[in-house]
C-alpha positions as CSV (number, residue, x, y, z in Angstrom):
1,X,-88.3,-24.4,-28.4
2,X,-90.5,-24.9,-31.4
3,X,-89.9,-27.6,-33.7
4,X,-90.9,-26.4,-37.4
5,X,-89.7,-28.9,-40.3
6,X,-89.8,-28.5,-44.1
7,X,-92.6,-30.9,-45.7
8,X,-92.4,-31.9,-49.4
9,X,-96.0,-32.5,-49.8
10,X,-97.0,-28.9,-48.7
11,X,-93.3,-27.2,-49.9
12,X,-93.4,-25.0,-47.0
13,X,-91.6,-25.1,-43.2
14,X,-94.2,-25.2,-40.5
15,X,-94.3,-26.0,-36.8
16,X,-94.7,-29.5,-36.1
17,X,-97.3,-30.6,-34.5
18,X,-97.7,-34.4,-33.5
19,X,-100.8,-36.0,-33.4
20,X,-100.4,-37.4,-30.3
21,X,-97.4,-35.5,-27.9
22,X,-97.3,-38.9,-26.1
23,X,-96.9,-40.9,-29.1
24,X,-95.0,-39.5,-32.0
25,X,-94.4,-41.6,-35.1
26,X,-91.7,-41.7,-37.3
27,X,-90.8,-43.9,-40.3
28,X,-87.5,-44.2,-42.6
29,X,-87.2,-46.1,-45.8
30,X,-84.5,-48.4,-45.0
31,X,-81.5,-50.5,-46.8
32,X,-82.0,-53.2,-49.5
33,X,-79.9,-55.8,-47.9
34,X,-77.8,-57.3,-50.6
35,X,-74.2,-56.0,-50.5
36,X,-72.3,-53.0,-48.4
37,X,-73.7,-49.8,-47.9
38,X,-72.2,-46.9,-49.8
39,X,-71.5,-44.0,-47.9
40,X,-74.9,-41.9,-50.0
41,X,-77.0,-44.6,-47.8
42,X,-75.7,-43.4,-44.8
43,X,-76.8,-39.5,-45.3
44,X,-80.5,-40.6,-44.5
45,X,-79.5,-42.9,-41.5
46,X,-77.6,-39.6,-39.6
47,X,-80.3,-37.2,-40.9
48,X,-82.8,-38.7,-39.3
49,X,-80.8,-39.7,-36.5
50,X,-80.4,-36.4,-35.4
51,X,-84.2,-36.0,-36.0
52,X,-84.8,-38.7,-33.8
53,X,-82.5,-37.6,-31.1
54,X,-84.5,-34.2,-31.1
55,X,-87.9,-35.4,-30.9
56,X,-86.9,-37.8,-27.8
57,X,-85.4,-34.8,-26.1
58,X,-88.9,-32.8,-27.1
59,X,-91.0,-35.2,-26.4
60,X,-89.2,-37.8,-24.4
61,X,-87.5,-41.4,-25.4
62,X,-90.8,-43.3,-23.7
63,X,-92.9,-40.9,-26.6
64,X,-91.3,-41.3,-29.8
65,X,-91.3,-44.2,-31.7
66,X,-88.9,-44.8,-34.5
67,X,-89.6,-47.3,-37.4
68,X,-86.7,-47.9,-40.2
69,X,-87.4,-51.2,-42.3
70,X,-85.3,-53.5,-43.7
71,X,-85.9,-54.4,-47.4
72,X,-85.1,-58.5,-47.6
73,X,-87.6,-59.5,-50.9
74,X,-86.3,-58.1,-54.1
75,X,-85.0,-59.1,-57.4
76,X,-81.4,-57.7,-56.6
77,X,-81.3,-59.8,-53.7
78,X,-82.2,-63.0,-55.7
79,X,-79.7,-62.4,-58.3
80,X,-76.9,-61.5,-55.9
81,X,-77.7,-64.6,-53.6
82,X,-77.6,-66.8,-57.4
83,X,-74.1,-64.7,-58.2
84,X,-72.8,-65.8,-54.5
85,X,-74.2,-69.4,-54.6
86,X,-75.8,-68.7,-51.3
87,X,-79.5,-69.0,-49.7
88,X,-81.5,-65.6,-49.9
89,X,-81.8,-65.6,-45.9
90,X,-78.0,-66.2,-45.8
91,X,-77.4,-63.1,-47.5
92,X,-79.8,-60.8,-46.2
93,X,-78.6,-62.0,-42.6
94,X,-75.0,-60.9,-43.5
95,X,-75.7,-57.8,-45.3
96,X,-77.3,-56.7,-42.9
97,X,-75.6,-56.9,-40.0
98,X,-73.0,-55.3,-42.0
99,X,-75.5,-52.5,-42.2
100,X,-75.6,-52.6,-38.7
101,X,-72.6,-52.4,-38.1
102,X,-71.6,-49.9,-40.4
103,X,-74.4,-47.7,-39.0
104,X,-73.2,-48.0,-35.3
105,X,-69.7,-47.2,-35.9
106,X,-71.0,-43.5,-37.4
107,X,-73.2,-43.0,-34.1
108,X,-76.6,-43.5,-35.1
109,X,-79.1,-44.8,-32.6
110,X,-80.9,-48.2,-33.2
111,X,-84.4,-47.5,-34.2
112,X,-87.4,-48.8,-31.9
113,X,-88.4,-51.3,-34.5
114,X,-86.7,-52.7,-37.5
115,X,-89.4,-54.6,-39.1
116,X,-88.6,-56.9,-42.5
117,X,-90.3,-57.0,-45.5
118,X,-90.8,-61.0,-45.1
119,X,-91.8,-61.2,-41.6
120,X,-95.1,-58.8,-42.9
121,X,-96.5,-60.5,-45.8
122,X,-99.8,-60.6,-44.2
123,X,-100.1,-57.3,-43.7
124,X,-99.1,-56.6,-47.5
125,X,-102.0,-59.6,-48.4
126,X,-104.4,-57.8,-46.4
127,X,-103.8,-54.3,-47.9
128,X,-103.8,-55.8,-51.6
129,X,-107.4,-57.5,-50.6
130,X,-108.5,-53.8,-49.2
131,X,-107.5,-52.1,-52.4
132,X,-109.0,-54.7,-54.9
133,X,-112.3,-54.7,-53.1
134,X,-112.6,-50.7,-52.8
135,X,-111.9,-51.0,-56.6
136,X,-108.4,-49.0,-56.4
137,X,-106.7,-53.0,-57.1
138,X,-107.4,-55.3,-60.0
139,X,-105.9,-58.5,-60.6
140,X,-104.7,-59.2,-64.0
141,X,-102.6,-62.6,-65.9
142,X,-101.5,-63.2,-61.7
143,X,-100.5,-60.1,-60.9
144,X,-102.2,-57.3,-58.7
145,X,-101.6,-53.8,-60.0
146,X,-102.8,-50.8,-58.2
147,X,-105.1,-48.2,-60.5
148,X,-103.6,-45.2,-60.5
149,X,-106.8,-43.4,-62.2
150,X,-109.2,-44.5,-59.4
151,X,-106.9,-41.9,-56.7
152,X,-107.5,-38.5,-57.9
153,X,-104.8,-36.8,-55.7
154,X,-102.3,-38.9,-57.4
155,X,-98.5,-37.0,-58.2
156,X,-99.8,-34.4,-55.1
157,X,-95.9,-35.6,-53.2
158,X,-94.1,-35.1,-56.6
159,X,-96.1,-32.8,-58.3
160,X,-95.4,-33.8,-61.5
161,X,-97.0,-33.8,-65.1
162,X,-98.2,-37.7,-66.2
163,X,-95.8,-37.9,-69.0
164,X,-92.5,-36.8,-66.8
165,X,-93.8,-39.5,-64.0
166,X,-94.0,-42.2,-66.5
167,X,-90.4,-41.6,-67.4
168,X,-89.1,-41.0,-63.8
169,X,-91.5,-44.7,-63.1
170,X,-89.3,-46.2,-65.8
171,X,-92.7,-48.7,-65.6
172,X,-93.2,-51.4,-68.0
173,X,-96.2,-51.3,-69.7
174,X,-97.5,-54.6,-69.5
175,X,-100.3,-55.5,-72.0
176,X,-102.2,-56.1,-69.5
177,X,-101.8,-52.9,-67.7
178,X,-105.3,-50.8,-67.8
179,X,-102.8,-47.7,-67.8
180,X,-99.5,-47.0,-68.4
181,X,-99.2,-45.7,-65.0
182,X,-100.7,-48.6,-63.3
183,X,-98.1,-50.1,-60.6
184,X,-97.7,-54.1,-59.2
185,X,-98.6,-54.5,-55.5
186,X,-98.0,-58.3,-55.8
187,X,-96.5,-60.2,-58.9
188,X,-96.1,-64.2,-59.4
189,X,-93.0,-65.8,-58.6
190,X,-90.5,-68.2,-60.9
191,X,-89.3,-71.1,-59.5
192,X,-86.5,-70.4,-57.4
193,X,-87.9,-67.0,-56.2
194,X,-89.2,-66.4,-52.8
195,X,-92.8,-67.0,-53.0
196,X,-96.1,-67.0,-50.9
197,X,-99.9,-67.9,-51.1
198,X,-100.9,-65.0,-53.4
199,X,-104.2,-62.7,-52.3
200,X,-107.3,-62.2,-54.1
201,X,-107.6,-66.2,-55.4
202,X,-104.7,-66.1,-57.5
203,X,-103.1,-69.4,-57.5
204,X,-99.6,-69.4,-58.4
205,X,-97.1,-68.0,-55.7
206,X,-96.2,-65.0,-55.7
207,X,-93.9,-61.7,-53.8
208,X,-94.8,-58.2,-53.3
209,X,-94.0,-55.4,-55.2
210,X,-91.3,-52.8,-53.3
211,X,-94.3,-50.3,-52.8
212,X,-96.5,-52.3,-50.6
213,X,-93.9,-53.2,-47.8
214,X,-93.2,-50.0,-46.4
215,X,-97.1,-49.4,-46.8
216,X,-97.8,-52.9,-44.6
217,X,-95.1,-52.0,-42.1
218,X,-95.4,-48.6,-41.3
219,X,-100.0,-49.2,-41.1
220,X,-97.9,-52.3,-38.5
221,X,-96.1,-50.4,-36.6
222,X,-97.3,-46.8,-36.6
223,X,-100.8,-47.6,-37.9
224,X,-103.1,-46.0,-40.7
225,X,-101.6,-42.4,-40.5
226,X,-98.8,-41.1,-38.5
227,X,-96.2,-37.8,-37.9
228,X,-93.1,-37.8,-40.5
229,X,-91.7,-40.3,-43.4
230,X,-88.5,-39.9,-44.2
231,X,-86.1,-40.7,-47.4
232,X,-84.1,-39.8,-49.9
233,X,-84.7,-37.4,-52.2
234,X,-85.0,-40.4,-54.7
235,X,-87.9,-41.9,-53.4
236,X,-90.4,-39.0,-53.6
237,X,-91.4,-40.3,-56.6
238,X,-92.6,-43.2,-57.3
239,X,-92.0,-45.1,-54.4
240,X,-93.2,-42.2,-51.8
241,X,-96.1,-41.2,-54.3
242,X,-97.1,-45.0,-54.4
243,X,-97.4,-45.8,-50.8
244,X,-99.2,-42.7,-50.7
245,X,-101.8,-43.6,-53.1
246,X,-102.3,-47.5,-51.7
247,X,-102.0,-46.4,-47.8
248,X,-104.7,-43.5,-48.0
249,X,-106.7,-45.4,-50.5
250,X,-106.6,-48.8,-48.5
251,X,-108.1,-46.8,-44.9
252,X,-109.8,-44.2,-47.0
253,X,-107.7,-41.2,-45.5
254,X,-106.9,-38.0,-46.1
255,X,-103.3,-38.1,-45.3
256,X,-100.8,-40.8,-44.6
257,X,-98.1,-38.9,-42.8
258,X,-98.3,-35.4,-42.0
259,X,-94.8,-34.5,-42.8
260,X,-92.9,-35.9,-45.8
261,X,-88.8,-35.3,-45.1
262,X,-86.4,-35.7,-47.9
263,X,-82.5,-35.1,-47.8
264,X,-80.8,-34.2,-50.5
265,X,-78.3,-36.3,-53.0
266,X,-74.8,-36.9,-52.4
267,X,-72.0,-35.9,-55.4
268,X,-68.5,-37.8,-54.4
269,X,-65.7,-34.9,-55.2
270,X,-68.3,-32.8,-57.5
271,X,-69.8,-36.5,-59.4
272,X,-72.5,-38.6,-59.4
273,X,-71.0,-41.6,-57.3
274,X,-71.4,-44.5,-59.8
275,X,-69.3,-47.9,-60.2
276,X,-68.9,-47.6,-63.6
277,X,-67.2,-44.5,-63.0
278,X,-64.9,-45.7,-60.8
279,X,-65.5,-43.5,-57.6
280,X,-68.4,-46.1,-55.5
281,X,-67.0,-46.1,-51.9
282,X,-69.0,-47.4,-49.3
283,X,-69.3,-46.7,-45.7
284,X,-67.5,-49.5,-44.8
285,X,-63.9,-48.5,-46.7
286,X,-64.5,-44.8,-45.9
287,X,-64.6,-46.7,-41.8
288,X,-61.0,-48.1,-42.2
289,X,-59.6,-44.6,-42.9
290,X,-61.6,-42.7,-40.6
291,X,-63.3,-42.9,-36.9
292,X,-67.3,-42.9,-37.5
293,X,-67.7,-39.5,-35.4
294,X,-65.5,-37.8,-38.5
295,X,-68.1,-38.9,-41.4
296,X,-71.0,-37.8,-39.1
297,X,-69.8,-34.1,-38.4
298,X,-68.7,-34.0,-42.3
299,X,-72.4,-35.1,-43.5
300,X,-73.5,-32.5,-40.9
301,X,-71.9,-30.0,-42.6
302,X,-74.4,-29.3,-45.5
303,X,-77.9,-29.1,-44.8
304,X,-79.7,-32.0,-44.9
305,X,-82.0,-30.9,-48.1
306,X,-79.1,-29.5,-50.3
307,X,-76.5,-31.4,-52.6
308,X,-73.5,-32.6,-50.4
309,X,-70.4,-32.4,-52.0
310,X,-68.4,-35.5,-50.0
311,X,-65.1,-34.6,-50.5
312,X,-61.7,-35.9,-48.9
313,X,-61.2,-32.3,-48.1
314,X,-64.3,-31.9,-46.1
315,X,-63.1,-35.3,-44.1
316,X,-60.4,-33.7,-43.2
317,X,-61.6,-30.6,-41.9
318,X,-64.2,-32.6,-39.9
319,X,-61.1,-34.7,-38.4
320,X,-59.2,-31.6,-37.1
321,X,-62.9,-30.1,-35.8
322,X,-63.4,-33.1,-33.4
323,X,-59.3,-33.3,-32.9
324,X,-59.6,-29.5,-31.4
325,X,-63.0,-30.3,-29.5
326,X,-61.4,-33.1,-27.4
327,X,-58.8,-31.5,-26.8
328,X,-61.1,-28.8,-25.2
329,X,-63.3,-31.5,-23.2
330,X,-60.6,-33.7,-21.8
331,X,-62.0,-36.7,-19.9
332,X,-65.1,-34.7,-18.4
333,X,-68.7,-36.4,-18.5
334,X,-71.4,-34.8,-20.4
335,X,-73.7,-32.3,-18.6
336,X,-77.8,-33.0,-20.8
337,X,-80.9,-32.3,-20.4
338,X,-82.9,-29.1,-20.2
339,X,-80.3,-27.5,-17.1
340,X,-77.6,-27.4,-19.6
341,X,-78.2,-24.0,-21.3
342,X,-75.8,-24.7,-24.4
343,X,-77.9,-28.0,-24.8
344,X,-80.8,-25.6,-25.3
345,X,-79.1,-23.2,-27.8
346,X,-77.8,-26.4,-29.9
347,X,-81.7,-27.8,-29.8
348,X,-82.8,-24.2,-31.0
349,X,-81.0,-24.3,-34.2
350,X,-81.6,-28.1,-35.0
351,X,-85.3,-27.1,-34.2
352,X,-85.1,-24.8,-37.7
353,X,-85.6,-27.6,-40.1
354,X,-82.9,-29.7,-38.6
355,X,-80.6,-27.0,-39.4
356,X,-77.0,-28.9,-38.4
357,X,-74.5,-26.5,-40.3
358,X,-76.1,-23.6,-37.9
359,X,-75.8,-26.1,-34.6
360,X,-72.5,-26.7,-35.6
361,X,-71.1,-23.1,-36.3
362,X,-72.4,-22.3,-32.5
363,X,-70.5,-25.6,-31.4
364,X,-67.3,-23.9,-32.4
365,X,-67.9,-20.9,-30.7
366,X,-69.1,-23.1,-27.7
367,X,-65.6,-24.4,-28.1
368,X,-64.0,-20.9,-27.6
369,X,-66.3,-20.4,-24.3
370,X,-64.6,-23.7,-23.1
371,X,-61.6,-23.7,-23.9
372,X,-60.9,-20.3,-22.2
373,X,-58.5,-20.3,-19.9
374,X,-61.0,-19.1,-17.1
375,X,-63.3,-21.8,-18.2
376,X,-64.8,-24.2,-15.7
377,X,-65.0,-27.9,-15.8
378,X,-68.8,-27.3,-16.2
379,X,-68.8,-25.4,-18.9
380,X,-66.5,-28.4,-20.7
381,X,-69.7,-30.7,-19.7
382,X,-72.1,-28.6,-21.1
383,X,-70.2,-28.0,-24.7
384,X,-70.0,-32.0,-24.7
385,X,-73.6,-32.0,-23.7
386,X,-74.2,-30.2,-26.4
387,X,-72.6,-31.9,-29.1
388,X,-74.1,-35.1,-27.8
389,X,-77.6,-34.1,-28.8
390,X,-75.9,-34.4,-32.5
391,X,-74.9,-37.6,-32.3
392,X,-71.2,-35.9,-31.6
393,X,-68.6,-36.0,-28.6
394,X,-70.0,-39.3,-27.2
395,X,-66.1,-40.4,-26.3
396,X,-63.3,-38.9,-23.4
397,X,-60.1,-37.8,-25.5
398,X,-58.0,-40.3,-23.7
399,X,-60.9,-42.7,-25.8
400,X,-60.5,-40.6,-28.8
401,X,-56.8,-40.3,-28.6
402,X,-56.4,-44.2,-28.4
403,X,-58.2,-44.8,-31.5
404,X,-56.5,-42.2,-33.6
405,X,-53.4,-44.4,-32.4
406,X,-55.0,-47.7,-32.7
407,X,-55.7,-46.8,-36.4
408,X,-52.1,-46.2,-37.4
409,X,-49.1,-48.7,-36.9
410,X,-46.9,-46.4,-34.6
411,X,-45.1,-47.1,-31.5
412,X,-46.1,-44.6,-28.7
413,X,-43.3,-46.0,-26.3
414,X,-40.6,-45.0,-30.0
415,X,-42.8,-41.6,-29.6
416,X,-42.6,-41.2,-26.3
417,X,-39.0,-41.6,-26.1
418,X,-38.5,-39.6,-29.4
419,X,-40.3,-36.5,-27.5
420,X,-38.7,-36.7,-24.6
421,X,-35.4,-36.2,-26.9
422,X,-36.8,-33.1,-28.5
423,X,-37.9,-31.4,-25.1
424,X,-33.9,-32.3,-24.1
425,X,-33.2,-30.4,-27.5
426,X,-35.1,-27.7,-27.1
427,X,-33.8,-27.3,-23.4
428,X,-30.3,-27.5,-24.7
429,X,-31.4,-24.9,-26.7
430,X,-30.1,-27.2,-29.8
431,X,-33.3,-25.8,-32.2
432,X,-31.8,-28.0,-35.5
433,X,-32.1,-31.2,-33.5
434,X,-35.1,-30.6,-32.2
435,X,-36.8,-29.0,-36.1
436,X,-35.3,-32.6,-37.1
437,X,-36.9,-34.7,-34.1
438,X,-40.3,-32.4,-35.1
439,X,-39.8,-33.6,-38.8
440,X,-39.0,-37.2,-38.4
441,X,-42.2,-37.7,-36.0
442,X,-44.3,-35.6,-38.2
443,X,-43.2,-38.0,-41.4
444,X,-44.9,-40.9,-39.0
445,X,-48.0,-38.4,-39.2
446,X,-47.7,-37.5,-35.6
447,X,-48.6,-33.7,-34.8
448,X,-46.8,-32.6,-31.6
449,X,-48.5,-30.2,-29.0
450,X,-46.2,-27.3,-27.3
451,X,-46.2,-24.7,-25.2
452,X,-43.2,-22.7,-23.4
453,X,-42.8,-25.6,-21.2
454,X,-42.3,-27.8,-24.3
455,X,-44.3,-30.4,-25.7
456,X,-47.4,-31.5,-23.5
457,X,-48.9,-34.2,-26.0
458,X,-49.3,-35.2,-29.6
459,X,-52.0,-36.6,-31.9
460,X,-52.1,-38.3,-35.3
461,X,-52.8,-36.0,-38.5
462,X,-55.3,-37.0,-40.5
């Protein structure tokens, strides 16, 4: 298969084309780790999940490297770790394991490294040294700002005229600014603040701007250039545009990362997901209504670079999707790899620009081939197989079945018993009782499963 992705910088969908096959590089802007993740924050994470879970199978796991930071210096950490009366490491230790967490239970793979902002301030040092020295850096009243006039390219990510930049920025123009669109690559620290010997002989403490750390740790970890960056749509500009500018200006290279990927923004039942209107949910609450599996088929839904409507509606539907699906793979063990042909046809469509509504409206016809009632036990592995290279089908149903039931407070021996009644009913040929048996188990939210020989099993509804 070919692998062709969409790249902001060039606004066209070519074939991808690594520069190194045994060593393929990919970086994610990661969380800010200061309070739960809202369930926006987790379209990036599965995106490029998916992304990552198709490069290893092009390339293999040994080949591709995937780097996702984690943001721990920031001024909305300070002020939530003041607001909580608890030390800055504290917090960003238990945020993010909540991240973690949270991320885990929707099926994402760990990435290969997980580098901190804090644990690189060398690198960021170094870099702001680089940039003053070339004459791209100055320092002015303790700070280092990057000049934006001295890279020429600038706004080629966005492309975007200076005066809408400086209002999507929202900078603060500093007197001491040489222009407006100047940005801080390190910035002096109050007491109480993180802090750390600053570069270029300034000697007051100070922190990084947000910019430079993903610059440090991806030139760490991936090194001067590498394949694709990934984001939010957000992030293109400034933040992208910025480590642009200071990575390719710091080596003196044409390119930072070949491909720039950006999903798309996330509207919570047709609105802008905001606190003050009421409607902020994070991944966490969304976790104690529904299994992990369900959110990941429903982001899936939508292509990654359009507006995704998250609705409860579209939960829904993705919770009877997987219901129907493991009821057509039973307890059977996934068939992967390149021998399983319906592997190969899901790969095909992900390969179009990670193109996940098209892989997913061939899983449910792969679902018809399996569930036919001259299908084989192999062709149940390879649908699973299938759905596994999404991120999808990774349980047995018995497993899927028993935390459906987990979730709710029902009694399956009180079900059991109540079924058993209804088949006696039906037998009897007594239809009221059993309609009545049907409704009082279906007020519980259980959904009963017949056929002529009456009923075989039963799930909850969703």
């Amino acid at each position: 298969m070919e692998l062709r992705l969409y790249n902001t910088l060039t606004r066209s969908k070519d074939p991808f084309r690594p520069l190194d096959p045994n060593h393929v590089r990919l970086y994610v802007c990661g969380p800010t780790v200061y309070d739960h993740a809202h369930i926006g924050n987790a379209r990036p994470v599965i995106v490029f999940d998916v992304l990552y879970r198709l490069l290893r199978r092009l390339y293999g796991a040994a080949h591709v490297r995937y780097v996702r930071n984690i943001t721990d210096v920031d001024d909305k950490i300070n002020a939530r770790a003041a607001e909580r009366n608890i030390s800055i490491r504290d917090l960003t230790e238990e945020t993010y394991a909540w991240f973690r967490d949270d991320t885990a239970a929707l099926g994402c793979l760990r990435p290969d490294v997980e580098p901190r902002a804090t644990e690189h301030i060398f690198e960021m040092q170094a870099l702001i040294e680089r940039l003053v020295a070339s004459g791209h850096a100055y320092v002015a009243e303790e700070h280092v700002l990057f000049s934006v006039p001295a890279m020429p390219e600038y706004g080629k990510l966005s492309r975007r005229p200076l005066d809408e930049m400086l209002n999507g920025a929202r900078v603060d123009v500093a007197p001491f600014k040489r222009d407006p669109m100047d940005f801080v690559l390190w910035k002096p620290s109050a007491e109480g603040q993180p802090g750390w010997p600053s570069p270029c002989g300034i000697e007051t403490p100070g922190r990084p701007g947000w910019h430079i750390e993903c610059s440090a740790m991806s030139w760490r970890h991936l090194g001067e250039t590498f394949d694709i960056h990934g984001g939010g749509i957000d992030l293109v500009f400034p933040h992208h545009e910025n480590e642009i500018a200071q990575s390719r200006c710091a080596f003196g290279t044409g390119t930072m990362a070949q491909v720039w990927m950006h999903n798309g923004f996330l509207l919570l039942e047709g609105e802008k997901m905001s606190k003050s209107l009421g409607n902020f949910v994070t991944i966490r609450e969304l976790l104690a209504d529904w299994p992990g599996e369900v959110l990941r088929l429903a982001m899936l839904s939508t292509h990654y670079r359009q507006p995704i409507n998250w609705t409860r509606q579209g939960i829904g539907f993705a919770a009877k999707t997987l219901d129907k699906w493991y009821r057509v793979i039973g307890d059977v063990e996934a068939e992967t790899g390149e021998d399983n042909p319906f592997e190969s046809e899901i790969a095909d469509r992900l390969g179009d620009d990670i193109n996940s509504p098209s892989a997913i409206t061939h899983l449910h016809h792969l679902a018809e081939v399996a569930e036919h009632e001259d299908a084989s036990s192999a062709l149940k592995r390879r649908f699973k197989g299938a759905a596994n290279l999404m991120g999808l089908l990774e349980e047995t149903e018995t497993q899927w079945r028993a935390r459906q039931r987990a979730a709710v407070a029902v009694d399956p021996e009180a079900i059991a018993e109540l079924i058993a009644q209804r088949n006696a009913a039906r037998k009897a040929r007594d239809f009221s009782a059993a309609d009545h048996i049907r409704e009082q188990l279906a007020a519980q939210g259980v959904v009963l499963m017949d056929n002529k020989d009456g009923t075989t099993s039963w799930e909850l509804a969703r």
